[in-house]
C-alpha positions as CSV (number, residue, x, y, z in Angstrom):
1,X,-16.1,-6.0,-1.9
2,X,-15.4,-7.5,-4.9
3,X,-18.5,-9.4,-6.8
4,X,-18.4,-11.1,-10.4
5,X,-21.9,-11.2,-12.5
6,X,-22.9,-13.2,-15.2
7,X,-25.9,-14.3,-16.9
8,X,-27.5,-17.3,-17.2
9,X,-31.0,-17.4,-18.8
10,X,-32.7,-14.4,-17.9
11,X,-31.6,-14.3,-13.9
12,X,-28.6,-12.3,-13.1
13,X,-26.3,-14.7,-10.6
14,X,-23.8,-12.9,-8.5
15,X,-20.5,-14.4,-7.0
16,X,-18.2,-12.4,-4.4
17,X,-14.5,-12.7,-4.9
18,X,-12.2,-13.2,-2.0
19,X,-8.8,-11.8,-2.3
20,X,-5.5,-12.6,-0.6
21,X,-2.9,-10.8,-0.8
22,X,0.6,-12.3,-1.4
23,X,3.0,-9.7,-2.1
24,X,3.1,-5.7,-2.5
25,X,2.2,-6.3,-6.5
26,X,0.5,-10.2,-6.2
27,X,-3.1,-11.2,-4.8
28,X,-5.0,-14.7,-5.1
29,X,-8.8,-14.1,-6.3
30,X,-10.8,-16.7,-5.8
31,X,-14.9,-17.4,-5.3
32,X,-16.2,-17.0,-1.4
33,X,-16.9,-19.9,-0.3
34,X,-15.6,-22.3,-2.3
35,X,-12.6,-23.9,-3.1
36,X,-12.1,-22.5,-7.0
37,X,-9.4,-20.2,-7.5
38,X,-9.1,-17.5,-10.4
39,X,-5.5,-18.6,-12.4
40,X,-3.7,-17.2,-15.5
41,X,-3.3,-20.0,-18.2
42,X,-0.9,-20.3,-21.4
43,X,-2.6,-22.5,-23.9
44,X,-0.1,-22.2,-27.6
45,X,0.5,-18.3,-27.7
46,X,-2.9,-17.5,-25.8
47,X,-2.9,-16.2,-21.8
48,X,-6.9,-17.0,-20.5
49,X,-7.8,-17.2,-17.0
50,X,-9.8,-19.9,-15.8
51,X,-11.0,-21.1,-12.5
52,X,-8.8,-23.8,-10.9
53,X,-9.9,-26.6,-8.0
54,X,-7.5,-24.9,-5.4
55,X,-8.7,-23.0,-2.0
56,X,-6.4,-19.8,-2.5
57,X,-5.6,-19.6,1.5
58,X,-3.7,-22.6,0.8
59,X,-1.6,-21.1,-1.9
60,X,-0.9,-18.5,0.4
61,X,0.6,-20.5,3.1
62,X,3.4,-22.0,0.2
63,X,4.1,-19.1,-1.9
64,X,6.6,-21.6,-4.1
65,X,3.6,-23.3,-5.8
């Protein structure tokens, strides 16, 4: 079980991380439950990740997108 922790004020919030694997190397994360998925973004000569509007079962039924 994967879970992702942050902070906000002083309470500790906890999210678990589903993850579907696509190929022997590749994997969709995304946040249980929802329908946000964890993507790699270029922005100028900088890689970031940043959560996308996309429910990662989905991707994983069209590997071309």
């Amino acid at each position: 079980q994967l879970v992702a922790g942050y902070l906000q004020e002083s309470n500790t919030l906890q999210e678990k991380i589903d993850v579907v694997p696509i190929e022997p190397d590749a994997l969709f994360l995304g946040l249980h439950g929802r329908k946000l998925c964890l993507a790699c973004v270029k922005s100028g000569d900088e890689i970031r990740n940043q959560l996308e509007a996309v429910n990662i079962t989905d991707l994983s039924k069209n590997k071309e997108e």
